[in-house]
C-alpha positions in Angstrom: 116.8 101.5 102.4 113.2 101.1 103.2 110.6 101.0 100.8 108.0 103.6 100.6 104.1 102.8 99.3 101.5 104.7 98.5 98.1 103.8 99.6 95.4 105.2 98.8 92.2 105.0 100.7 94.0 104.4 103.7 92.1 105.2 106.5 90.0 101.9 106.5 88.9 99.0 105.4 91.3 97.3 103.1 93.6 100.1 102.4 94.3 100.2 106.3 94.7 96.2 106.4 97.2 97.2 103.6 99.3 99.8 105.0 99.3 98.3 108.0 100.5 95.0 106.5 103.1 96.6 104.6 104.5 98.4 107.9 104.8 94.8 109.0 106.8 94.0 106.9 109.5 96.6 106.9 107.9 99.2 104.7 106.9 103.0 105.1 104.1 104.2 104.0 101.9 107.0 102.8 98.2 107.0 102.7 95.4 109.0 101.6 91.6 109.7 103.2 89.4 111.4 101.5 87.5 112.8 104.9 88.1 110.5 107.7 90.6 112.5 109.0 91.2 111.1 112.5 90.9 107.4 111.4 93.9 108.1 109.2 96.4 109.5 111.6 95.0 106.6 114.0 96.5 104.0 111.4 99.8 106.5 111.0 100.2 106.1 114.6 100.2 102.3 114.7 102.9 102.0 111.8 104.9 104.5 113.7 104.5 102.7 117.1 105.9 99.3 114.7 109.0 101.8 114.2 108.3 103.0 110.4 107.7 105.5 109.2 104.1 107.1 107.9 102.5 109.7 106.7 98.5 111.1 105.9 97.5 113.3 103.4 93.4 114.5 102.1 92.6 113.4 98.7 89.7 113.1 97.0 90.7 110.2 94.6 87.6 111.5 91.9 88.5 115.0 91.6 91.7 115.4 88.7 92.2 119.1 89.7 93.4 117.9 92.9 96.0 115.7 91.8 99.0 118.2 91.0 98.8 120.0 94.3 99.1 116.6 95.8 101.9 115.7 93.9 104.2 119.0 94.8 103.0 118.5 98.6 103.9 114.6 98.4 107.5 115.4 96.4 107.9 117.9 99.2 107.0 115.6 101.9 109.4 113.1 100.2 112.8 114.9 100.6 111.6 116.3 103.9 110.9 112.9 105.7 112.5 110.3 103.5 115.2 112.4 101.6 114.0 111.2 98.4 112.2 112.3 95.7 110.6 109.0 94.6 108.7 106.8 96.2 108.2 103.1 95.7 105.1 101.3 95.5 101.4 102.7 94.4 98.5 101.0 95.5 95.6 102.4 93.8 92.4 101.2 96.6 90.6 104.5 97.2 87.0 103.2 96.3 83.2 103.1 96.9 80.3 101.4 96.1 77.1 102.2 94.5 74.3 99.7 94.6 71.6 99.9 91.6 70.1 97.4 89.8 71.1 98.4 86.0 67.9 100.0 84.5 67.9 101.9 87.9 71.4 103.5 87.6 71.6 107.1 87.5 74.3 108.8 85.6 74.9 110.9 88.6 75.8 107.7 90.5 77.9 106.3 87.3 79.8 109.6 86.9 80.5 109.1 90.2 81.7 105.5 90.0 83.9 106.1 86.7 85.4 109.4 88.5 87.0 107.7 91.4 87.3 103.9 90.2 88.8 104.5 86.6 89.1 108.2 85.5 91.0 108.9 89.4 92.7 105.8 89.0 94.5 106.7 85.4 95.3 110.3 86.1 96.4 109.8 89.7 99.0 107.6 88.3 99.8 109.5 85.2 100.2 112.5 87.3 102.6 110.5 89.5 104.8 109.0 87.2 107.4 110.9 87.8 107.7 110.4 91.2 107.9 106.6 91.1 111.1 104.8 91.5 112.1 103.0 88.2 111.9 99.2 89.1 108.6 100.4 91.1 105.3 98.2 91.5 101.8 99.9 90.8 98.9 97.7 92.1 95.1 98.3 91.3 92.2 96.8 92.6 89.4 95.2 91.3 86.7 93.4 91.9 85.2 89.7 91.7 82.5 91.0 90.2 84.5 91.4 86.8 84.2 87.6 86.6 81.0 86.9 88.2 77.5 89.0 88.0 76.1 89.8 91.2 72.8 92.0 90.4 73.6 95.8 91.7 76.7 96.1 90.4 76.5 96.5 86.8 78.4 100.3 86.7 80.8 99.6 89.8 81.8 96.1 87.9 82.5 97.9 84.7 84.8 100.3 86.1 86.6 97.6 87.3 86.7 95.7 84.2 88.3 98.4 82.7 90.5 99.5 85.3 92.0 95.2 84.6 92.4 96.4 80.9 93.9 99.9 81.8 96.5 97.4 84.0 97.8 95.3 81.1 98.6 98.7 79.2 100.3 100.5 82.4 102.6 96.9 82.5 103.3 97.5 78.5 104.0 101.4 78.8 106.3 101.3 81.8 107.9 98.2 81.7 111.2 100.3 80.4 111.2 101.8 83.3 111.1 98.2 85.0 107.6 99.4 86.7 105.7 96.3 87.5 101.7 96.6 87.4 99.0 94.2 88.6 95.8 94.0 89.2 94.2 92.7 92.9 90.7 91.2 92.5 89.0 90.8 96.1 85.8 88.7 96.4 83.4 89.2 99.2 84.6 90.7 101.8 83.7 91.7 105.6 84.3 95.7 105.4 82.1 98.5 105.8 82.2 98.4 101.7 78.8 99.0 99.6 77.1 100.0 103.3 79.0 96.9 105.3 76.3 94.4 103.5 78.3 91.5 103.3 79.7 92.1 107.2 76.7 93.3 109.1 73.9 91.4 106.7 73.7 87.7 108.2 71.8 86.7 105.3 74.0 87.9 102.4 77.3 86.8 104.5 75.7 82.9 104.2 74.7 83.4 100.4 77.9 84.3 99.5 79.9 82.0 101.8 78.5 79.1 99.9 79.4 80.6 96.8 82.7 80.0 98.2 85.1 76.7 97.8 87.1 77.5 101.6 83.4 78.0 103.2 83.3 81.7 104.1 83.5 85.0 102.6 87.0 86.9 103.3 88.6 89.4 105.8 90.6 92.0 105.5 93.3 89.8 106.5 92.9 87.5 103.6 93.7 90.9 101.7 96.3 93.4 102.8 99.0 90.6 103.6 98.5 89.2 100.1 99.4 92.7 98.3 102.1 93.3 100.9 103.3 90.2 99.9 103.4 90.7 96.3 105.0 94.0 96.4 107.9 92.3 97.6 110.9 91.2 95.9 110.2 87.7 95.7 107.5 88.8 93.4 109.4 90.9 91.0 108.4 88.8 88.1 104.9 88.9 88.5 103.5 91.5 85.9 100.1 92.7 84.0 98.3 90.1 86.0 95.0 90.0 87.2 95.1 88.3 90.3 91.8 87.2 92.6 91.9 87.0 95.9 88.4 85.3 97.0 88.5 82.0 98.5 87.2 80.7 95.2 83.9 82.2 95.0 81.8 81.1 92.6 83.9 78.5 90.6 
């Protein structure tokens, strides 16, 4: 039986590299957009033309009111396409950026960091508990810049920090349940992320490649094959782990 994952934010960017990657390997998948409504059935249509199976649904990952509709309309979705009622793998990507230096930060623009990036990211996954498989992964990504300080991303790096701590109790709490949880930390990488600055800005893309040991700053290709990867079953033993995933930037 196939797996199924969850991916959220899956319309671009790293979330598609990740469903797509996923798909490649023998997976099904089910992402979420928040408004990019034809870019999401674009990447359903290339995991259906690899022969799995997909599915899109609207979310807004920062809004908590929307999560139980979504829930009855993803259980229904479930037994219709799948004949299940529990899906397999979460991967918890839906994001944004929010550049401000610190004593410019708004609390408009932190609300809206902490809604999607840690106060989505914990009730999304309470409020889909019960529809994850026992012996189920949950992933969530980070950030780098929970290691490293890059000035303009003192509220986005915070919710990321926490989001690594919030992972370590998820492993603790569900481990009866066999539920493995980790925690993805991508460095630089070439997306359309905090305005595309790191792929469109020749400048920054040099900085920070010679931050980094391999030379360059990453792809999403460096990315969604690595969490494919460890949501399979040669990585069932890998729990409450923060993992980084940046070429070594900045050691």
């Amino acid at each position: 039986m196939s797996k199924i994952t969850l991916v959220t934010g899956g319309s671009r960017g790293l979330g598609r590299n990740t469903a797509l990657s996923i798909a490649r390997r023998g997976g099904d998948v089910i992402l979420t957009y928040q408004s990019r409504s034809a870019d999401a059935e674009a990447v359903v249509a290339e995991i259906q033309a690899m022969g799995r199976k997909a599915v899109a649904f609207q979310l807004d990952s920062g809004k908590v009111a929307a999560f139980a509709p979504f829930a009855a309309q993803l259980r229904k979705t479930l037994r219709e396409t799948w004949s299940r009622d529990t899906f397999d793998h979460l991967v918890n990507n839906a994001g944004h950026g929010d550049y401000a230096l610190f004593a410019d930060t708004t609390e408009a623009q932190f609300d809206g960091l902490m809604n999607v990036h840690l106060k989505g990211v914990y009730f999304l996954t309470q409020t889909l508990l019960p529809l994850i498989a026992d012996g189920g992964r949950i992933v969530n990504l980070s950030s780098g810049l929970t290691r490293f300080a890059y000035p303009g991303y003192a509220a986005y790096a915070a919710m990321k920090g926490a989001v690594e701590v919030l992972t370590a109790y998820m492993a603790k709490e569900l481990g009866a349940r066999g539920i493995a949880v980790n925690t993805v930390a991508p460095g630089a990488i070439e997306t359309d992320f905090g305005g595309g600055a790191v792929r469109d800005n020749p400048e920054i893309n040099k900085v920070l490649a010679g931050m980094t040991a391999l030379g360059r700053v990453g792809l999403p290709d460096d990315i969604g094959p690595m969490i494919a990867n460890l949501l399979s079953d040669d990585n069932r033993w890998i729990n409450a782990q923060r993992i980084e995933v940046s070429g070594g930037q900045a050691i």
